[in-house]
MDTraj code that builds the backbone (N, CA, C; nanometers):
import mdtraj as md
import numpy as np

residues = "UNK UNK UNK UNK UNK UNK UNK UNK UNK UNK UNK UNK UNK UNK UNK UNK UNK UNK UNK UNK UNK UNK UNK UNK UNK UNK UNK UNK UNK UNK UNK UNK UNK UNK UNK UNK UNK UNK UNK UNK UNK UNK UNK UNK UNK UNK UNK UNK UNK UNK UNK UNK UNK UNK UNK UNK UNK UNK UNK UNK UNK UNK UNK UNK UNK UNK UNK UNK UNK UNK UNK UNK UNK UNK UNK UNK UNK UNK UNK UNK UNK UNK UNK UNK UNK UNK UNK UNK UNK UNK UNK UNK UNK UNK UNK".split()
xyz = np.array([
    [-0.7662, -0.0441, -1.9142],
    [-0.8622, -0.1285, -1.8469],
    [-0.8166, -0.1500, -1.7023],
    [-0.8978, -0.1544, -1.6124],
    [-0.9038, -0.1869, -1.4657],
    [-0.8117, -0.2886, -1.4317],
    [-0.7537, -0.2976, -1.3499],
    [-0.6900, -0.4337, -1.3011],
    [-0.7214, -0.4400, -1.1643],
    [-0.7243, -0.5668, -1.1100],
    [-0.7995, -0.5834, -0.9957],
    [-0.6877, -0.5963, -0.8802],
    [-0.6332, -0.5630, -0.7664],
    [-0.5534, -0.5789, -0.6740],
    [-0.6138, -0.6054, -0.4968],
    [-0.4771, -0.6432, -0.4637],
    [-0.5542, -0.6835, -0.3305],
    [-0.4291, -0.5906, -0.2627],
    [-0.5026, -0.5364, -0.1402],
    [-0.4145, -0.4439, -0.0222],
    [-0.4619, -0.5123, 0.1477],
    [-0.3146, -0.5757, 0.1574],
    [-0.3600, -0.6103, 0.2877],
    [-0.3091, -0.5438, 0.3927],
    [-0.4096, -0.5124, 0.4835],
    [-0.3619, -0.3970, 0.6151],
    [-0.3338, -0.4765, 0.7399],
    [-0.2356, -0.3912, 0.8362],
    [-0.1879, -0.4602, 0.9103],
    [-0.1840, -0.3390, 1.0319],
    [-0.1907, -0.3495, 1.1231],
    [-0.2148, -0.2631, 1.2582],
    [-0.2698, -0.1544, 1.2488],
    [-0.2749, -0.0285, 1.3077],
    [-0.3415, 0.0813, 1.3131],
    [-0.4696, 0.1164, 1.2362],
    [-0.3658, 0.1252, 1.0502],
    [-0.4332, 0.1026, 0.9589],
    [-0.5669, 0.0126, 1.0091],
    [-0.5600, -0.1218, 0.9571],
    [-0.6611, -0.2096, 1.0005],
    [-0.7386, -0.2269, 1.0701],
    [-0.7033, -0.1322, 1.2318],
    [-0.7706, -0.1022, 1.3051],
    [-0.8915, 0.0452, 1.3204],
    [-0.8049, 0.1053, 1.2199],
    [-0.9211, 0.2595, 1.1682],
    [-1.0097, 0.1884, 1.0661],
    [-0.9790, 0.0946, 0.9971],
    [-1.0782, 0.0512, 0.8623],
    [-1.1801, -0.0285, 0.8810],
    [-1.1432, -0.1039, 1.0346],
    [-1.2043, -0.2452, 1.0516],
    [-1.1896, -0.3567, 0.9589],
    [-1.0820, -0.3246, 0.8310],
    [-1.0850, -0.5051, 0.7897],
    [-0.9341, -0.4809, 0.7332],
    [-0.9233, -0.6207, 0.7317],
    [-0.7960, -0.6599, 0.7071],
    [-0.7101, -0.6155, 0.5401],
    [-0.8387, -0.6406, 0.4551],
    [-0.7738, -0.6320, 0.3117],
    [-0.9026, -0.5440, 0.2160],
    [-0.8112, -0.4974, 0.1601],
    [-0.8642, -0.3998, 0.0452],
    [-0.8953, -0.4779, -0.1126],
    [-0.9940, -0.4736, -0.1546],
    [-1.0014, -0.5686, -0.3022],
    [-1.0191, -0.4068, -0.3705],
    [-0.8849, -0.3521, -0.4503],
    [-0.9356, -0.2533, -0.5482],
    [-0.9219, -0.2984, -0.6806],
    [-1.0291, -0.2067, -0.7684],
    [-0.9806, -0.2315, -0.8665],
    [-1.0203, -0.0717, -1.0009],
    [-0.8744, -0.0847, -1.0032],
    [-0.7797, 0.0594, -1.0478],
    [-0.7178, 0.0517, -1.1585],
    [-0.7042, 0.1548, -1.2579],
    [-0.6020, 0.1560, -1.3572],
    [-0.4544, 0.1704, -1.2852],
    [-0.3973, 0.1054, -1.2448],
    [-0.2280, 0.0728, -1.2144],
    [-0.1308, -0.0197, -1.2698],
    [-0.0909, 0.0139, -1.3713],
    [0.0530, -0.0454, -1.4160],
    [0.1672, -0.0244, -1.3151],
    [0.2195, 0.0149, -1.2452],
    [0.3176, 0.0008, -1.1143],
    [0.3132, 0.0373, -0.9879],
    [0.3977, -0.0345, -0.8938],
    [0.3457, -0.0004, -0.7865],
    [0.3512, 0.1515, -0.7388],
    [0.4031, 0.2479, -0.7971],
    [0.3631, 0.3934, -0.7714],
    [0.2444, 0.4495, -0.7937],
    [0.1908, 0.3955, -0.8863],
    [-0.0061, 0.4498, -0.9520],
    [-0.1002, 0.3319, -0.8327],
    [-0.0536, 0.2490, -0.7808],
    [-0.1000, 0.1617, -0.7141],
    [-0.1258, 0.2416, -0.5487],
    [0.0082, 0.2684, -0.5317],
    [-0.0036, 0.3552, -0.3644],
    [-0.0713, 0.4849, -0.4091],
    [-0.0498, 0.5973, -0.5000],
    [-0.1221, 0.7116, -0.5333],
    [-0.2608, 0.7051, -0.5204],
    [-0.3080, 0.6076, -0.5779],
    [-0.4960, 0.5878, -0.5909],
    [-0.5138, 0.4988, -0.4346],
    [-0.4376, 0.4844, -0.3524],
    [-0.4671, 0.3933, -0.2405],
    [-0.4663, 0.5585, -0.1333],
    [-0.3531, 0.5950, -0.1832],
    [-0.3628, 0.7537, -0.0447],
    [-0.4811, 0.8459, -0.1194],
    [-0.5003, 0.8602, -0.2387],
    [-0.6544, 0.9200, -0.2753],
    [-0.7665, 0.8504, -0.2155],
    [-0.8063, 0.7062, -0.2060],
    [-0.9001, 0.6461, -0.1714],
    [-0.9277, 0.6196, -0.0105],
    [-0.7983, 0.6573, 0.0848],
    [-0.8328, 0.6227, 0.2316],
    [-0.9101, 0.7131, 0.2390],
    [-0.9422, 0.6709, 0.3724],
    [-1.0290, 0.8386, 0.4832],
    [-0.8837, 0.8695, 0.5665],
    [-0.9048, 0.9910, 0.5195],
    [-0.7895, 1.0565, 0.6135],
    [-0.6936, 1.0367, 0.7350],
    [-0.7941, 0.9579, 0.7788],
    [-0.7517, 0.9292, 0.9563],
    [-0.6464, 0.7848, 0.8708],
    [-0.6794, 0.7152, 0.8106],
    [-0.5718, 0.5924, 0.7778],
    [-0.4743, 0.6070, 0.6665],
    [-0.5380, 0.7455, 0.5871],
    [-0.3717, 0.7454, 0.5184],
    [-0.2823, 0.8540, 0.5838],
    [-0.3289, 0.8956, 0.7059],
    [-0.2271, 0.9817, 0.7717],
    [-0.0834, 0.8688, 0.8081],
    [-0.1776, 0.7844, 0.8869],
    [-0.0528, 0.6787, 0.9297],
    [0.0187, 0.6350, 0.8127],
    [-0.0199, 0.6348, 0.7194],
    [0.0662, 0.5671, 0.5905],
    [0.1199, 0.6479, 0.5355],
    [0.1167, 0.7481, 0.5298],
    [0.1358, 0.8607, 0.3854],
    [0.2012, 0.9819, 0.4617],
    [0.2943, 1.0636, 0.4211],
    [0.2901, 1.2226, 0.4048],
    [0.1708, 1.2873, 0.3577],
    [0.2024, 1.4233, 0.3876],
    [0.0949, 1.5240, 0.3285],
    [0.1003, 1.4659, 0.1581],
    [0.1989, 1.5003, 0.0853],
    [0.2260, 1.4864, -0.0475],
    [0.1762, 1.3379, -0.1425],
    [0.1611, 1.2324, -0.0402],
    [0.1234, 1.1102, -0.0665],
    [0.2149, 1.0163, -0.0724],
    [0.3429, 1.1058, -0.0180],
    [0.4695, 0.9797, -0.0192],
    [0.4444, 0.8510, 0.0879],
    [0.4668, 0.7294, 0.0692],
    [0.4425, 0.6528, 0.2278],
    [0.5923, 0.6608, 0.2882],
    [0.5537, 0.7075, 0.3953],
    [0.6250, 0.6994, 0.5050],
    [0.7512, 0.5753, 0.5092],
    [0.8918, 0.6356, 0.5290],
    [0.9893, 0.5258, 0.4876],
    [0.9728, 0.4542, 0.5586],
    [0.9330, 0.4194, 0.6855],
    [0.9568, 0.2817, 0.7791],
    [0.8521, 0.1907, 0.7381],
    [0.7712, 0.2022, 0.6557],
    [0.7054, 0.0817, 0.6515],
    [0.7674, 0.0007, 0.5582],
    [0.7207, -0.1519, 0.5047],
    [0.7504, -0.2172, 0.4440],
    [0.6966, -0.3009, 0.3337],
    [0.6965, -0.3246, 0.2222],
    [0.5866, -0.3183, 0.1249],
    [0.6489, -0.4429, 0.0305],
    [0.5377, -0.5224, 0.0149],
    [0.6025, -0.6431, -0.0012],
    [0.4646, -0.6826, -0.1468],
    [0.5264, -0.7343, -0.2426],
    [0.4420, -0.7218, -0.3298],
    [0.4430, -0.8675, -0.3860],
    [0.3563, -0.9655, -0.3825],
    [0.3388, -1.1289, -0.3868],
    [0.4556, -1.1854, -0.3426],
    [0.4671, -1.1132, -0.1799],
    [0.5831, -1.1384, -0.0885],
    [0.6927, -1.1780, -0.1387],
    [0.6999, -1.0165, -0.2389],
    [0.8780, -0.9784, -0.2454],
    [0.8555, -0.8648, -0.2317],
    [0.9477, -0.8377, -0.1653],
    [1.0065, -0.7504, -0.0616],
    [1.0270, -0.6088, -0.1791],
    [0.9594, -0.4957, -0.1578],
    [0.9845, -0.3718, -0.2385],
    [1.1074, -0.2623, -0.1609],
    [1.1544, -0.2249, -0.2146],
    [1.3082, -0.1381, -0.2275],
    [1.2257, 0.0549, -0.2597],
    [1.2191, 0.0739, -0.1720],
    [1.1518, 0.2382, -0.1982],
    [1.2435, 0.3460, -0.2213],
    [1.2821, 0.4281, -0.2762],
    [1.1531, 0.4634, -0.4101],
    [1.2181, 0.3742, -0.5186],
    [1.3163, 0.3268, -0.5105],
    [1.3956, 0.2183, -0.6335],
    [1.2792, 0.1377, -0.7110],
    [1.1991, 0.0425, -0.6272],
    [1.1164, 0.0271, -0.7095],
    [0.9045, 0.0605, -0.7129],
    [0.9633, 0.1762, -0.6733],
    [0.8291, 0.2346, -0.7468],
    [0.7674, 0.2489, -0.8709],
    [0.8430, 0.2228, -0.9885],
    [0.8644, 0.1965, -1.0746],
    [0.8000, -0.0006, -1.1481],
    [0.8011, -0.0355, -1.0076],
    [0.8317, -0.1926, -1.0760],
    [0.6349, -0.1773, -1.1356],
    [0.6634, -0.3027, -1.1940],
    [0.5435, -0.3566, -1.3042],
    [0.4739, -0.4140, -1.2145],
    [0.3416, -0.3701, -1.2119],
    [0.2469, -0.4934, -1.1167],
    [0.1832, -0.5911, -1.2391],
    [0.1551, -0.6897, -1.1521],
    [0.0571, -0.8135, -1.2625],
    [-0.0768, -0.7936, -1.2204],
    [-0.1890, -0.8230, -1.3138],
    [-0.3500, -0.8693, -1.2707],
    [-0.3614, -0.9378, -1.1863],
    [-0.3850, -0.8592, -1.0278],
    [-0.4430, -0.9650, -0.9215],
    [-0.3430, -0.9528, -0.8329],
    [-0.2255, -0.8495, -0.8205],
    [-0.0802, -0.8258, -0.7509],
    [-0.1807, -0.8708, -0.6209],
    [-0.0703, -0.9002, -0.5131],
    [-0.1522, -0.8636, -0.3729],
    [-0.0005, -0.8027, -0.2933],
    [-0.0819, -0.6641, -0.2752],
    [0.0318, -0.5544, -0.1860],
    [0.0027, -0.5382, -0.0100],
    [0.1108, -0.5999, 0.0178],
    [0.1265, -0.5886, 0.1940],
    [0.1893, -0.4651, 0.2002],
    [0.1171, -0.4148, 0.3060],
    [0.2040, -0.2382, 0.3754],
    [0.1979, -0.3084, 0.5008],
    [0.3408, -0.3193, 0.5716],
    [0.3804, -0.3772, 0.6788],
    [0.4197, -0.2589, 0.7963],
    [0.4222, -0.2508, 0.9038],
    [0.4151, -0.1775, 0.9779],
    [0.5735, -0.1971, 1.0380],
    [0.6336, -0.0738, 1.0620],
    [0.7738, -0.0870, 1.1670],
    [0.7170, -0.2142, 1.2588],
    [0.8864, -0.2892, 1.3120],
    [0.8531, -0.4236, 1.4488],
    [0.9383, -0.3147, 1.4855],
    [0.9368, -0.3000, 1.6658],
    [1.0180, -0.2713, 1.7224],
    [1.0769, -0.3910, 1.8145],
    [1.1594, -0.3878, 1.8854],
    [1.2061, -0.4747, 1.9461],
    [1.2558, -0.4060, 2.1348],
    [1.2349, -0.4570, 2.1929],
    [1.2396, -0.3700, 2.3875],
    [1.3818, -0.4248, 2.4356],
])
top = md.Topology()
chain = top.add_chain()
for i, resn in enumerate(residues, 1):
    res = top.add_residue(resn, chain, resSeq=i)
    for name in ("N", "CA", "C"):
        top.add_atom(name, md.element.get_by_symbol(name[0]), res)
traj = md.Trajectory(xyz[None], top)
């Protein structure tokens, strides 16, 4: 059965999509089936910035899942709950 999730976008991303957050709702038991059906579902132009060709996301971002902090690929693996809400955070640089 479906579980419902929230994806909130943050720069570039957000700026190719025009909105801030994604309401999907997907068969995903962890956060690896969670990003897979998210790089199937962009338009190209916004999962380039996120993703490899292969659908890996890109190591510098940061992915924070009911703001705790995810450990890549360590926990790709982890268990999502009904209603997770997943931040993909963008590199800060600093001048």
């Amino acid at each position: 059965m479906p579980g419902k999730f929230e994806v909130h976008l943050f720069s570039r991303v957000r700026d190719v999509l025009g909105v801030k957050k994604l309401e999907l709702k997907v068969e995903a038991e962890t956060l690896e089936e969670l990003l897979l059906h998210l790089w199937k579902v962009l338009p190209r132009d916004a999962r380039s910035i996120l993703f490899d060709k292969e659908g890996v996301l890109k190591p510098y971002f940061l992915i924070m899942v009911d703001d705790r902090e995810m450990r890549l690929p360590k926990d790709l693996k982890f268990r999502l709950k009904e209603g997770a809400s997943l931040k993909i955070l963008p590199p800060i640089g600093a001048g």
